[in-house]
N, C-alpha and C positions, 0 to 999 in steps of 0.2 A: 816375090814379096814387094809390095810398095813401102816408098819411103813415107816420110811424117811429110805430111803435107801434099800426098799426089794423091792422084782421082781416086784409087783405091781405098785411101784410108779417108777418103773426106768424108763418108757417110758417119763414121765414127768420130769425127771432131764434133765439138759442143757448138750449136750456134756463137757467133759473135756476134754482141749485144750493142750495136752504133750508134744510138743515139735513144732520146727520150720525149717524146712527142707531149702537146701543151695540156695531155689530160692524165701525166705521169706512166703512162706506159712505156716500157721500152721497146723496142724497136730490133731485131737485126736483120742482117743481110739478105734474108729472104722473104722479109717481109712480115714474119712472127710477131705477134704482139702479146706482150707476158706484164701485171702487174707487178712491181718487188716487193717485196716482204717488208713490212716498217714495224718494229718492235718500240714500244712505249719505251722510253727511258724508266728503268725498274731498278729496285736492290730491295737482297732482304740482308738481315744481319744474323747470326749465328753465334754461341758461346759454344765453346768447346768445356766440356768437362773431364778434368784429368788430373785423378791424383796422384798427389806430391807437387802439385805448382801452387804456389803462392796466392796467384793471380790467376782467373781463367782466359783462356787464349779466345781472341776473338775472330769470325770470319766476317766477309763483306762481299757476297756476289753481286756482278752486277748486268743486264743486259739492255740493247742500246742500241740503233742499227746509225751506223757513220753517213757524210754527206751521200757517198756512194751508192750508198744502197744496203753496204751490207751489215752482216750481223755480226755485234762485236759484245763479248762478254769479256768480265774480270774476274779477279779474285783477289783479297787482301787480307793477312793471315797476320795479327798482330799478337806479339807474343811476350809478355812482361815478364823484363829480365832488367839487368843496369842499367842497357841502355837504350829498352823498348825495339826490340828487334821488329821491323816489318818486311814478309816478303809478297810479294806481289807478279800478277800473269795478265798478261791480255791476250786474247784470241779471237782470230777475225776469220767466220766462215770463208768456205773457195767461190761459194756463191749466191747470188742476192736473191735468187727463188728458190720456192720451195711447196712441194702438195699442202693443202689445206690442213685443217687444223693447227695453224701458227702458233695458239694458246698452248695446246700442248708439246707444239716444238720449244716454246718460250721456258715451259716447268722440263723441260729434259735438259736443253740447257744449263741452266739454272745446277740443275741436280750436277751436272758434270763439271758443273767450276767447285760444285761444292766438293766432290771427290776428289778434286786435281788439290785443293785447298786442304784437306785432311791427308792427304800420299805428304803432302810439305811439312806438313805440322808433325806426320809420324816420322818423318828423318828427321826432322830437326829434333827431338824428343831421344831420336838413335844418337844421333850424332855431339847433345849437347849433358845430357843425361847420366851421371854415372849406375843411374839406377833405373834404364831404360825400359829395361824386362819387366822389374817389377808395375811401374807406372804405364805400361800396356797391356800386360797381363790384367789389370785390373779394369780397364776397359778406355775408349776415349771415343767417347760420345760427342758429341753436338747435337744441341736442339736447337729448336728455333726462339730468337728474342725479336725484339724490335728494336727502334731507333734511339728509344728510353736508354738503352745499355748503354750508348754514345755519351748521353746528356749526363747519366751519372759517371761515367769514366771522366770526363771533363770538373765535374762538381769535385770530383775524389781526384783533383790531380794525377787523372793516369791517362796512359798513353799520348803525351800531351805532342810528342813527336810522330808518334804513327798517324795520328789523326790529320795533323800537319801536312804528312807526307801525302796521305790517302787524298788529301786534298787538293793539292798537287796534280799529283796524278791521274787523278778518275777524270775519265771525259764522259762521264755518265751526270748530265747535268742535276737531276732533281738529289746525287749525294753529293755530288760539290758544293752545291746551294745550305745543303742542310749541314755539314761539315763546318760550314760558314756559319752559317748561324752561333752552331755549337762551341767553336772556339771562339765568341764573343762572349760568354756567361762567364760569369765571374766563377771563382772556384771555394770550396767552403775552408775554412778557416777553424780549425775547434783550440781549446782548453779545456784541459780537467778543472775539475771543481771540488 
């Protein structure tokens, strides 16, 4: 048996990828030339529906490829309680190519931060819930919203911390920018009459 790294097992190591020539291809050690994958900076937004919450729980996927090359998605799972609980994931493929159809690698993605986002939502529901069973048994849906849900959560003074935070944190530029946006609107003010 050979070790890691002797002649034996060399056939089965991965190219290494050394450098990046002036028309973005990379380059390795034997001369391979491979384009890398470059994902748009994307998010969608999501409502979770689930009853017995007050407030419905909001998701935020997002996908993105870093200086690197590679592909990096998130997740941001904001959930109205006293004091706007947010949890949040990032995940960075092992590597920066990948077979054609990237569009559809971009929606499977996509779909898999959204179930990593829902597995969080459904412990925190176990974990925070004294009426867990019942408020799952009854279903917990997510559909899809858009970016509207943001602009009105900010109008209605809600989640005025998560959005904050989510801002913060996302290196997915076109929801930072809009995040930004959105915590500059003023928020609405009522009185009865």
């Amino acid at each position: 048996m050979g070790s890691f790294g002797s002649a034996s097992s060399a056939r089965f190591m991965r190219p290494y990828w050394t450098r990046t020539d002036e028309t973005g291809f990379q380059i390795c050690q034997t001369g391979e030339r491979r384009k890398p994958m470059r994902f748009v900076p994307t998010y969608e937004v999501h409502v979770a529906d689930l009853l017995g919450f007050e407030q419905s729980p909001f998701i935020i996927t997002t996908v993105y490829t870093d200086l690197e090359g590679y592909p990096i998605g998130e997740w941001f799972l904001g959930v109205f309680a006293d004091d706007d609980k947010l949890f949040a994931q990032r995940v960075r493929l092992s590597d920066t190519h990948f077979p054609d159809r990237l569009g559809q690698f971009r929606t499977l993605l996509l779909r898999e931060l959204l179930a990593r986002a829902k597995m969080r939502l459904h412990r925190y529901v176990v974990e925070s819930q004294g009426d867990a069973i019942a408020i799952l048994t009854n279903g917990m849906d997510t559909r899809p919203s858009d970016e509207n849900l943001l602009v009105t959560f900010r109008l209605r003074a809600m989640y005025a911390g998560c959005l904050k935070s989510i801002g913060q944190k996302t290196e997915c530029k076109p929801l930072a920018d809009f995040i930004e946006w959105v915590l500059e609107l003023p928020t609405l003010d009522s009185e009865d009459l």
